[in-house]
MOPAC internal coordinates of N, CA, C and O (Angstrom, degrees):
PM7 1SCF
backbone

  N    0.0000 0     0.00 0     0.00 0    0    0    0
  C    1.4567 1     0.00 0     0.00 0    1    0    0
  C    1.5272 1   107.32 1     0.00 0    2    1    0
  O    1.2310 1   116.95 1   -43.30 1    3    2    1
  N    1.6902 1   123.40 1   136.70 1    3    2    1
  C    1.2299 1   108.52 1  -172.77 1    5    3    2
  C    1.5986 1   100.80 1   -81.99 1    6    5    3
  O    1.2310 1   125.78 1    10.93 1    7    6    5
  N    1.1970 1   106.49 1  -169.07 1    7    6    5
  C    1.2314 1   129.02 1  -177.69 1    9    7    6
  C    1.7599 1   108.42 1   -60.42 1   10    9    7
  O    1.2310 1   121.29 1   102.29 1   11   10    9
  N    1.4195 1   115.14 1   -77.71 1   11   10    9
  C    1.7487 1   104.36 1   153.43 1   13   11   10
  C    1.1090 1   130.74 1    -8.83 1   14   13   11
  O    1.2310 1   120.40 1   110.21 1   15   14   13
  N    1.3289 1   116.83 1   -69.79 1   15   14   13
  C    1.1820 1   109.47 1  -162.48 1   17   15   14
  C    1.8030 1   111.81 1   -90.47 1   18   17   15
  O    1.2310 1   120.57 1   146.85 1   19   18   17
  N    1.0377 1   116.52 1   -33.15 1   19   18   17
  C    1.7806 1    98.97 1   140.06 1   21   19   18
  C    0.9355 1   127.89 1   -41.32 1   22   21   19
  O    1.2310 1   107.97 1   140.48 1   23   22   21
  N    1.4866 1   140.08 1   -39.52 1   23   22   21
  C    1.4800 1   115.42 1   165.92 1   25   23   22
  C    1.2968 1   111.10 1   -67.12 1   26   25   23
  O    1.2310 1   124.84 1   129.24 1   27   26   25
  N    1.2193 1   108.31 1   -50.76 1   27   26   25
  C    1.5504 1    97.83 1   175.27 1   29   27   26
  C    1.7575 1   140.23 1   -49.47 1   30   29   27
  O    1.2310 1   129.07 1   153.95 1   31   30   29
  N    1.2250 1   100.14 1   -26.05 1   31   30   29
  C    1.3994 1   117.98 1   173.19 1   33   31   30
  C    1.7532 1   115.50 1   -79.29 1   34   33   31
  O    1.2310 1   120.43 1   144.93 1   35   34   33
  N    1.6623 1   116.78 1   -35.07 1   35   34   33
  C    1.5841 1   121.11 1   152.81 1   37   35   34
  C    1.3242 1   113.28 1   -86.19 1   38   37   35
  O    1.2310 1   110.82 1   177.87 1   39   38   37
  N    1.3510 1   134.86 1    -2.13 1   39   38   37
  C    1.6948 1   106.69 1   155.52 1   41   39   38
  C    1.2738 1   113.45 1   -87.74 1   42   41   39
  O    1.2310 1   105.29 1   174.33 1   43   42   41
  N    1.5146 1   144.85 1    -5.67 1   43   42   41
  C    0.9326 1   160.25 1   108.20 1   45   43   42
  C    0.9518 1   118.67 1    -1.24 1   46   45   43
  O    1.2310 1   118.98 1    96.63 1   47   46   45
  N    1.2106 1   119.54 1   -83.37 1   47   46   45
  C    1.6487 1   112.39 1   163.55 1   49   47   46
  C    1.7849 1   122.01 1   -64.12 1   50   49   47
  O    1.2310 1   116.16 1   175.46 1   51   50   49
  N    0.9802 1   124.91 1    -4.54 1   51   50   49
  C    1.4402 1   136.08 1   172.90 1   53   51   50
  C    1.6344 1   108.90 1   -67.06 1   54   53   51
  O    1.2310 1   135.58 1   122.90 1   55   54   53
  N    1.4456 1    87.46 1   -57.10 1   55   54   53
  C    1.5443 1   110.69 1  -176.36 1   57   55   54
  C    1.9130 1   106.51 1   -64.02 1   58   57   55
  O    1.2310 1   120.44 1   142.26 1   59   58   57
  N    1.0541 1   116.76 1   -37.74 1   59   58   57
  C    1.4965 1   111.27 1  -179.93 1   61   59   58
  C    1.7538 1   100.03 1   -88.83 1   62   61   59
  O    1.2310 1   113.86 1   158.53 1   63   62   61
  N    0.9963 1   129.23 1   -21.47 1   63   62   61
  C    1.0315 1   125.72 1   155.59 1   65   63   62
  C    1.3870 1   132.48 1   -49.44 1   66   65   63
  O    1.2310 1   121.24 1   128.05 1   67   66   65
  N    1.2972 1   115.24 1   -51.95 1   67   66   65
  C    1.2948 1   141.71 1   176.02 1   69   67   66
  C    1.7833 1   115.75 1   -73.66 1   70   69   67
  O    1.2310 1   124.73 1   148.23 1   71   70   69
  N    1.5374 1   108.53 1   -31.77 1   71   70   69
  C    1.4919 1    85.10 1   177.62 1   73   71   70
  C    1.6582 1    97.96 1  -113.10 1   74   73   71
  O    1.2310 1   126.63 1  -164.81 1   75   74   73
  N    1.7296 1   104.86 1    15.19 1   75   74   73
  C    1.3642 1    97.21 1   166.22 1   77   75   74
  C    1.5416 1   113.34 1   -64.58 1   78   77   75
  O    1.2310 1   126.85 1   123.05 1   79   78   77
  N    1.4686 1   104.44 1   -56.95 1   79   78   77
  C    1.2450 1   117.23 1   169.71 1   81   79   78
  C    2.1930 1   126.46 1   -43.90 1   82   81   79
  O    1.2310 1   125.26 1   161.86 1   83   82   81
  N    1.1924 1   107.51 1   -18.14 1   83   82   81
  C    1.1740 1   100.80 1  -174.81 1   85   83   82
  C    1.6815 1    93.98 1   -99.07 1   86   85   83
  O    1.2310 1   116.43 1   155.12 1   87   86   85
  N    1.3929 1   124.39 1   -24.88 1   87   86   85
  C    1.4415 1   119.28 1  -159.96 1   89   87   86
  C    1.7459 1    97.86 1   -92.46 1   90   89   87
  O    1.2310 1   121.42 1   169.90 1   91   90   89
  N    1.0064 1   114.89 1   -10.10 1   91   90   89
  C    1.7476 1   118.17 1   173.89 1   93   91   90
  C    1.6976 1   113.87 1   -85.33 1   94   93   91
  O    1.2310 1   129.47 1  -168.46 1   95   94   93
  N    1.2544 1    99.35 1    11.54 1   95   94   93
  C    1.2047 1   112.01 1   159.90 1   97   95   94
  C    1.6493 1   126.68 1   -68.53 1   98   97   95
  O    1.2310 1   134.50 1   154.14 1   99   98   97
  N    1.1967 1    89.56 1   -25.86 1   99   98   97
  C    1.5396 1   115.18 1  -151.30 1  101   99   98
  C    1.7254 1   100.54 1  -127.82 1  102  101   99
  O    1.2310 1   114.76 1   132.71 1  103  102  101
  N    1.3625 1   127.53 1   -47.29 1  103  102  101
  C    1.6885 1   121.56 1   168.09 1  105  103  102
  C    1.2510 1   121.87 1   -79.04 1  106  105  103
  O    1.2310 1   128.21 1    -2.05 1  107  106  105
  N    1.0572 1   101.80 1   177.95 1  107  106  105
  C    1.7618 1   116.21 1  -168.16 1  109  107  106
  C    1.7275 1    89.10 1   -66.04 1  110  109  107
  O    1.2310 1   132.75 1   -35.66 1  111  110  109
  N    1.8647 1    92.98 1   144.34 1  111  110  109
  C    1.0750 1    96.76 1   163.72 1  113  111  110
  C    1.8797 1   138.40 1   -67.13 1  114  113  111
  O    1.2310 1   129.98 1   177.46 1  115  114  113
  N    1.3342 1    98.37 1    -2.54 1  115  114  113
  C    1.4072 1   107.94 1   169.36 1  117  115  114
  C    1.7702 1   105.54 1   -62.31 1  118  117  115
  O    1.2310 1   114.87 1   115.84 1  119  118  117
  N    1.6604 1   127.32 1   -64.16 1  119  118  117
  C    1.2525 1    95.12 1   170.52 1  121  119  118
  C    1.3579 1   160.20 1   -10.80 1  122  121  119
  O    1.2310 1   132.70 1   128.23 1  123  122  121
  N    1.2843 1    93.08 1   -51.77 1  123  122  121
  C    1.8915 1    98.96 1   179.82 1  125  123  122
  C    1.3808 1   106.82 1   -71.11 1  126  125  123
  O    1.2310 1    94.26 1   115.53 1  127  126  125
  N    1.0258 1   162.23 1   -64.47 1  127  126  125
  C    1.7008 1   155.05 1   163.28 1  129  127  126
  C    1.6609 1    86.31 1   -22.47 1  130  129  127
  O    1.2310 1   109.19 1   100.07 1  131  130  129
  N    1.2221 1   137.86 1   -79.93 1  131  130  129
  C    1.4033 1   135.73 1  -149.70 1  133  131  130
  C    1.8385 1   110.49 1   -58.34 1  134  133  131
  O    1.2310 1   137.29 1   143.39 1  135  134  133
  N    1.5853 1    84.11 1   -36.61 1  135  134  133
  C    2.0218 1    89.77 1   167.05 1  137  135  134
  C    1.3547 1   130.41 1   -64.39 1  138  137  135
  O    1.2310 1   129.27 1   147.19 1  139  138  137
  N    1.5127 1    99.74 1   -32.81 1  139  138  137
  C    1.3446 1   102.90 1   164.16 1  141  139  138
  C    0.9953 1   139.31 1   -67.15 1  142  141  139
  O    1.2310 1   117.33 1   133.90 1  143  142  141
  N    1.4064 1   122.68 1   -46.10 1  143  142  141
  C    1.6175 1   145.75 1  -178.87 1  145  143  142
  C    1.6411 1    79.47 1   -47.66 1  146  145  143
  O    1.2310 1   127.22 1   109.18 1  147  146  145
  N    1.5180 1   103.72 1   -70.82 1  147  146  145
  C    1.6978 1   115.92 1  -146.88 1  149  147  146
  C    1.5404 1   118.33 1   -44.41 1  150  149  147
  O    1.2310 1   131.60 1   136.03 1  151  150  149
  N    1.6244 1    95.21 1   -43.97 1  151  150  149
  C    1.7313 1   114.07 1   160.33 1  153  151  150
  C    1.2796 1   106.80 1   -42.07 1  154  153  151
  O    1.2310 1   114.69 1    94.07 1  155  154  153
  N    1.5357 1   127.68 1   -85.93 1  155  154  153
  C    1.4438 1   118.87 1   177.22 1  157  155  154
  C    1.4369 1   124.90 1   -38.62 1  158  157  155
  O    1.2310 1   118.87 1   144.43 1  159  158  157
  N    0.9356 1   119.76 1   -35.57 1  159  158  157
  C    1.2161 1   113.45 1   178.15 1  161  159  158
  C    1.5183 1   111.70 1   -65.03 1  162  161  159
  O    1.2310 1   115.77 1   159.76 1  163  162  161
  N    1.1274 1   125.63 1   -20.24 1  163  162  161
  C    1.3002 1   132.42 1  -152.96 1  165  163  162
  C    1.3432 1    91.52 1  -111.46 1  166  165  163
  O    1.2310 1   111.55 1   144.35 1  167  166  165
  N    1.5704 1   133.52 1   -35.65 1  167  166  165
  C    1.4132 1   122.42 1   168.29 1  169  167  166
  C    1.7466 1   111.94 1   -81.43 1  170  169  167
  O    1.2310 1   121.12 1   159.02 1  171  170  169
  N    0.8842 1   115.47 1   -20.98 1  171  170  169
  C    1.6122 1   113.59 1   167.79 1  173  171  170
  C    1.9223 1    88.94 1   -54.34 1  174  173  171
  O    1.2310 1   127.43 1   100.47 1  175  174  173
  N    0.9049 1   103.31 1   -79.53 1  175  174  173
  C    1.8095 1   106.07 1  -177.88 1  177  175  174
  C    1.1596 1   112.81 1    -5.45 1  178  177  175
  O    1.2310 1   125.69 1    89.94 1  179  178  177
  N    1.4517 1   106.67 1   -90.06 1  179  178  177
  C    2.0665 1   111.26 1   167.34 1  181  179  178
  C    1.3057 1   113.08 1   -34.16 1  182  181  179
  O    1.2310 1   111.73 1   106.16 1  183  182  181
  N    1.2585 1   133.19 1   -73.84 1  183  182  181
  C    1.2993 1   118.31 1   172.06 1  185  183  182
  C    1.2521 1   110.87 1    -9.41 1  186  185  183
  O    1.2310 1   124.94 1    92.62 1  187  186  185
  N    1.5758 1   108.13 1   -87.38 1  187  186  185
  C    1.4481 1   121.89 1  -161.73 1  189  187  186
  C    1.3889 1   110.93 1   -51.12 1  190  189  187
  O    1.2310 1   112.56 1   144.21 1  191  190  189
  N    1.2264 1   131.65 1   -35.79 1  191  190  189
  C    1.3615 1   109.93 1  -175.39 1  193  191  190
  C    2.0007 1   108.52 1  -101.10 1  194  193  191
  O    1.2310 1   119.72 1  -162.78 1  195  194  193
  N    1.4830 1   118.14 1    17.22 1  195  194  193
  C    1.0459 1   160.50 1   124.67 1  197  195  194
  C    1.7562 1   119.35 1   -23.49 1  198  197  195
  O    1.2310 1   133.51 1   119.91 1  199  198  197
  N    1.6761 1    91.48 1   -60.09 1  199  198  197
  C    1.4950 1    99.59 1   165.32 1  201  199  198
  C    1.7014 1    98.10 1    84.57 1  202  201  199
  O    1.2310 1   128.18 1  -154.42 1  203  202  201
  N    1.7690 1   101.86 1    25.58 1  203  202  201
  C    1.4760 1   130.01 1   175.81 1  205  203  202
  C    1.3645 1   118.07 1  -102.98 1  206  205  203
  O    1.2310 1   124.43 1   156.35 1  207  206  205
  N    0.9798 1   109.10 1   -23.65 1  207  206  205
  C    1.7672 1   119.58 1   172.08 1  209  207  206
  C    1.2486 1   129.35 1   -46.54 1  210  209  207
  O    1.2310 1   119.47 1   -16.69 1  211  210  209
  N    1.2800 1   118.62 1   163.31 1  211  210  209
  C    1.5435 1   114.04 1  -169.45 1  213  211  210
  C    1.6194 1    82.96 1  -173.68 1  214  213  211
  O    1.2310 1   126.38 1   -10.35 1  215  214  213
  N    1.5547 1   105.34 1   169.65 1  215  214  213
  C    1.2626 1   140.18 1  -165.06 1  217  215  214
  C    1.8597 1    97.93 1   -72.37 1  218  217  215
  O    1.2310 1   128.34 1   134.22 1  219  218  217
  N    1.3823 1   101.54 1   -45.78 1  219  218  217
  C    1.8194 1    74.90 1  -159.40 1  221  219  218
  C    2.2280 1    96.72 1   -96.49 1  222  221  219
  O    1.2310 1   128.03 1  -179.77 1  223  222  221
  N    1.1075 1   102.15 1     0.23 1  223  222  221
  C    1.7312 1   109.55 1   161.48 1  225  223  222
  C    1.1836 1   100.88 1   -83.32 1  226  225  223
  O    1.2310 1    99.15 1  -179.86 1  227  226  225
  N    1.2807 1   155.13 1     0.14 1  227  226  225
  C    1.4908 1   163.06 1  -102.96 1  229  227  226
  C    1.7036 1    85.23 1  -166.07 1  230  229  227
  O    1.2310 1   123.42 1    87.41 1  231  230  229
  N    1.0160 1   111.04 1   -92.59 1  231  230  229
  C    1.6672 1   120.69 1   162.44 1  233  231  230
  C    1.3695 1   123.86 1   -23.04 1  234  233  231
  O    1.2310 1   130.94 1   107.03 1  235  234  233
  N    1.2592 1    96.49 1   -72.97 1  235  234  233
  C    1.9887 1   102.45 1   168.76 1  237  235  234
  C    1.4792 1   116.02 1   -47.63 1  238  237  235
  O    1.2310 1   113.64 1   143.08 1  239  238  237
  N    0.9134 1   129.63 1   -36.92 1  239  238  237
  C    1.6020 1   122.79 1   155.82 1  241  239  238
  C    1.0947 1   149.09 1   -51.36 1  242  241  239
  O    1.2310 1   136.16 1   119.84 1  243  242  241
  N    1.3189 1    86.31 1   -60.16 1  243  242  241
  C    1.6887 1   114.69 1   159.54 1  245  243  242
  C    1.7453 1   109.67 1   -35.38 1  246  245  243
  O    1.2310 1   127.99 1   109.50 1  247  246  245
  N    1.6028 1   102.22 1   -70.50 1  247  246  245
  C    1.2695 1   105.92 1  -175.16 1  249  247  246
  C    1.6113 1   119.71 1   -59.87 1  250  249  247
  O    1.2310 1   124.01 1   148.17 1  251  250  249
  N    1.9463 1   109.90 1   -31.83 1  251  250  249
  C    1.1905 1   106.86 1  -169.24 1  253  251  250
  C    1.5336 1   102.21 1   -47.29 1  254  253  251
  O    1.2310 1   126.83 1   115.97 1  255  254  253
  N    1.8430 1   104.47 1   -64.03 1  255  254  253
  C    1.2635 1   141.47 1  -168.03 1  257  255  254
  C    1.6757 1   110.29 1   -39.04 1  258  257  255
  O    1.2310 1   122.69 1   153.68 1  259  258  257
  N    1.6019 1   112.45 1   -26.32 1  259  258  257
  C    1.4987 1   108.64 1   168.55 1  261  259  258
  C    1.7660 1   123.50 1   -94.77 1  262  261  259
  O    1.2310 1   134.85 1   172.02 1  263  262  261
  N    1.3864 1    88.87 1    -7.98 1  263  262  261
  C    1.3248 1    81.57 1  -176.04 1  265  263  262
  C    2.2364 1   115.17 1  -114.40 1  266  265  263
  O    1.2310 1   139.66 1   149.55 1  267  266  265
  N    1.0430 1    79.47 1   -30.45 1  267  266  265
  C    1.8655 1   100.52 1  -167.93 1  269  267  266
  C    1.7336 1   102.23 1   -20.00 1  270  269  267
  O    1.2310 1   127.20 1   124.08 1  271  270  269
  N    1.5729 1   103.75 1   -55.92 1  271  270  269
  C    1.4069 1   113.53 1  -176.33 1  273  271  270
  C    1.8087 1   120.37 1   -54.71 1  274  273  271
  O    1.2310 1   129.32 1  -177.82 1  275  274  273
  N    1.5484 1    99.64 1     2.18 1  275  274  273
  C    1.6402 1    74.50 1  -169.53 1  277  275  274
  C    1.9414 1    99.92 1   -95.53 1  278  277  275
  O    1.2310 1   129.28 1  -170.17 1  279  278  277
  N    1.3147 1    99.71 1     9.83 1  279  278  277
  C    1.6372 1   111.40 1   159.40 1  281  279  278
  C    1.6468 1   108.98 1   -30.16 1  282  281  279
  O    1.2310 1   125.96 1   140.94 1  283  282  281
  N    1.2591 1   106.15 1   -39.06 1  283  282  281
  C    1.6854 1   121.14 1  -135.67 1  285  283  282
  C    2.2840 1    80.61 1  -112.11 1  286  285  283
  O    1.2310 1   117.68 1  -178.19 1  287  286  285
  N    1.0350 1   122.03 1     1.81 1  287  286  285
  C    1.4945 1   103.51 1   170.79 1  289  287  286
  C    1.8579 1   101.19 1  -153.38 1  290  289  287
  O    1.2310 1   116.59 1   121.11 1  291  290  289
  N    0.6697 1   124.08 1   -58.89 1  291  290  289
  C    1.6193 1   114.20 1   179.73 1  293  291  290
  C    1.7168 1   103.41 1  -117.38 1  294  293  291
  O    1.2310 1   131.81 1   -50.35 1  295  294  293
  N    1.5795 1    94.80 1   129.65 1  295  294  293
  C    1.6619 1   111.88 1   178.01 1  297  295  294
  C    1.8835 1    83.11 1   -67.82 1  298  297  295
  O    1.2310 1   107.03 1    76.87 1  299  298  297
  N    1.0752 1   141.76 1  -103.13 1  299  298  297
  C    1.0885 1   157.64 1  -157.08 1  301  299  298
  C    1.7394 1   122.93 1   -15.13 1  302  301  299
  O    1.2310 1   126.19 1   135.59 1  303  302  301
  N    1.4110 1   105.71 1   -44.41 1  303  302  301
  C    1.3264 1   134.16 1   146.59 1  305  303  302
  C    1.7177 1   114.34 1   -51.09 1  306  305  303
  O    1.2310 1   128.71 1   116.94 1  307  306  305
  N    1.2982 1   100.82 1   -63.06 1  307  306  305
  C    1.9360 1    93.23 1   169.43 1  309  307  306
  C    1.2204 1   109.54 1   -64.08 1  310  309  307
  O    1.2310 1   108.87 1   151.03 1  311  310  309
  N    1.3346 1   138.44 1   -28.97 1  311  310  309
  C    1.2705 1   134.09 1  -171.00 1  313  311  310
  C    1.4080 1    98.60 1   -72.12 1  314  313  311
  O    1.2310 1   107.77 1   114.05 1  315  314  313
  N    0.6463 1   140.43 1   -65.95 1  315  314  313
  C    1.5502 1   165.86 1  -110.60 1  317  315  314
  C    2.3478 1    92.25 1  -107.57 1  318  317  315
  O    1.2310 1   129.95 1   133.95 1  319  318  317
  N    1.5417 1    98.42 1   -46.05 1  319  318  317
  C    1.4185 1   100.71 1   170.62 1  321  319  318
  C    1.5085 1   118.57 1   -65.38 1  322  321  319
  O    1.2310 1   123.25 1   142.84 1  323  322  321
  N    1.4730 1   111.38 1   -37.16 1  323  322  321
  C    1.4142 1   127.41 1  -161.25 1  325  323  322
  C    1.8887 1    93.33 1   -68.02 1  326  325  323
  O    1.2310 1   120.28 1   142.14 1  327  326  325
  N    1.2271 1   117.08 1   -37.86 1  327  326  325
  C    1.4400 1   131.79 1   171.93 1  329  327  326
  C    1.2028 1   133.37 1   -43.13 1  330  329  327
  O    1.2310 1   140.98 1   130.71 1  331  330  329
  N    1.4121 1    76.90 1   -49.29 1  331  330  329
  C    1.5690 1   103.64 1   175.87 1  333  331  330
  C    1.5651 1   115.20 1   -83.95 1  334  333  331
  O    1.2310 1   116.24 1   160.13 1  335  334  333
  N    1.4459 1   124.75 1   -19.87 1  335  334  333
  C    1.1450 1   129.87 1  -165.60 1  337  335  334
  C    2.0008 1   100.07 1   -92.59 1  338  337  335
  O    1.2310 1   132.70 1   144.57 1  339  338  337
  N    1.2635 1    93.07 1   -35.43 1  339  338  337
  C    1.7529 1    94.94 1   171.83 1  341  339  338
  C    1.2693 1   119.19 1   -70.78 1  342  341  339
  O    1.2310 1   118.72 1   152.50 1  343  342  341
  N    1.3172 1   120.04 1   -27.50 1  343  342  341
  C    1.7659 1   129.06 1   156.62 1  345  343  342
  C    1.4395 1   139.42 1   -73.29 1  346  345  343
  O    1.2310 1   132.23 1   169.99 1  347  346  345
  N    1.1866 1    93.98 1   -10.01 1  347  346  345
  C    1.4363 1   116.02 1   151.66 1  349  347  346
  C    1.7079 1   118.57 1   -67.27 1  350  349  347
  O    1.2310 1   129.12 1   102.61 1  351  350  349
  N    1.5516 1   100.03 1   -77.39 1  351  350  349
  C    1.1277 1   130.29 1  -161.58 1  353  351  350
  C    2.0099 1    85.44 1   -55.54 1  354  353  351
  O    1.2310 1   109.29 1   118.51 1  355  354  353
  N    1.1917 1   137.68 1   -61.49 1  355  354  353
  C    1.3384 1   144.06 1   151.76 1  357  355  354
  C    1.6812 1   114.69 1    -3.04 1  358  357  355
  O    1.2310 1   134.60 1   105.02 1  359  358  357
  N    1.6572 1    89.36 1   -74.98 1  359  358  357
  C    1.6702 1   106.17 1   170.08 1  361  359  358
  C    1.6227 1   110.61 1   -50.00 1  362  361  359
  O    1.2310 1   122.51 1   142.60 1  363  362  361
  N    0.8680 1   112.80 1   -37.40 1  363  362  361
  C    1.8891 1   105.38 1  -169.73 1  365  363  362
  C    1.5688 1   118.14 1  -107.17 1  366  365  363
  O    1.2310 1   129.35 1  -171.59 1  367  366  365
  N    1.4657 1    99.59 1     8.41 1  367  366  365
  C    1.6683 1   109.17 1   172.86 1  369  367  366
  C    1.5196 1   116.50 1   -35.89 1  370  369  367
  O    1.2310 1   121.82 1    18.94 1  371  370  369
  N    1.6094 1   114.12 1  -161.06 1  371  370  369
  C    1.1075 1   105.64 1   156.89 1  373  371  370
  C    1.6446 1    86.32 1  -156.93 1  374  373  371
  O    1.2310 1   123.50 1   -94.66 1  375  374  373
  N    1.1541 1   110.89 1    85.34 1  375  374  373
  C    1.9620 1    97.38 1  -172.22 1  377  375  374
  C    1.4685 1   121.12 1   -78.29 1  378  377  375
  O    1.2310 1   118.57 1  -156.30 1  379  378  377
  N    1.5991 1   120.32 1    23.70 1  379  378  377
  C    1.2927 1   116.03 1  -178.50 1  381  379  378
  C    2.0559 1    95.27 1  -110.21 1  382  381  379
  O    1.2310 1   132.02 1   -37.35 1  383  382  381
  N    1.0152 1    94.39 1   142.65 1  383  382  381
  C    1.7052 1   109.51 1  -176.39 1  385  383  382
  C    1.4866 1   114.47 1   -38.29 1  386  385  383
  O    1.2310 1    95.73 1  -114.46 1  387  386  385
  N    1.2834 1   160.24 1    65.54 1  387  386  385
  C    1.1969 1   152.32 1  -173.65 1  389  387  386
  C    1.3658 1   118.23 1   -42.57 1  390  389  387
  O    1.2310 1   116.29 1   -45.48 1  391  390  389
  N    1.5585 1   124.66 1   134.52 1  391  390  389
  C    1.6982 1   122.27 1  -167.40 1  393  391  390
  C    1.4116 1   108.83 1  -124.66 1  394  393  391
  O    1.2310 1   120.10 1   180.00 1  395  394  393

C-alpha cells in the first residue's frame, strides 16, 4: 500500500473512531466495547495489508471478527466474548521487553 493511501485508510479509521465516540453519547452503552473491538479489528487490517501482520494480530481478528456481532443479540454472550477476547490477547502477549 503506498504511502497515501495509508493515510487514507487510518484517517478512516480515525474518523469512525471519532464520531464513534461522539454518537455513544446518545446509544446504548453496549456500543462502546463493540467500537472498540471493531476499531482493532480494522487496524489489524492496515497493518496486514501494511505487510505488519503477524500470527497472534492474525488471531485477534479472527476471534474479534467471529464474535463482535453478538453485541446485537445476547448481552451475556458479548460479555462472555469480550472475556474471551482479553485471554487471548493475554495468551499471545509477549511480556519480556523487546530490543
Amino acid at each position: 500500500m503506498n504511502r497515501i493511501k495509508l493515510e487514507e485508510r487510518v484517517f478512516e479509521l480515525v474518523g469512525y473512531m471519532v464520531t464513534s465516540g461522539r454518537n455513544l453519547l446518545n446509544e446504548t452503552p453496549l456500543y462502546g466495547p463493540f467500537r472498540l473491538v471493531d476499531a482493532a479489528s480494522r487496524l489489524i487490517s492496515i497493518l496486514e495489508e501494511e505487510g505488519v501482520g503477524s500470527d497472534r494480530l492474525q488471531a485477534m481478528r479472527t476471534e474479534i471478527d467471529a464474535g463482535k456481532y453478538s453485541v446485537m443479540s445476547d448481552v451475556e454472550e458479548f460479555e462472555s466474548f469480550l472475556d474471551s477476547l482479553v485471554d487471548t490477547l493475554v495468551d499471545h502477549a509477549d511480556f519480556e521487553e523487546r530490543r
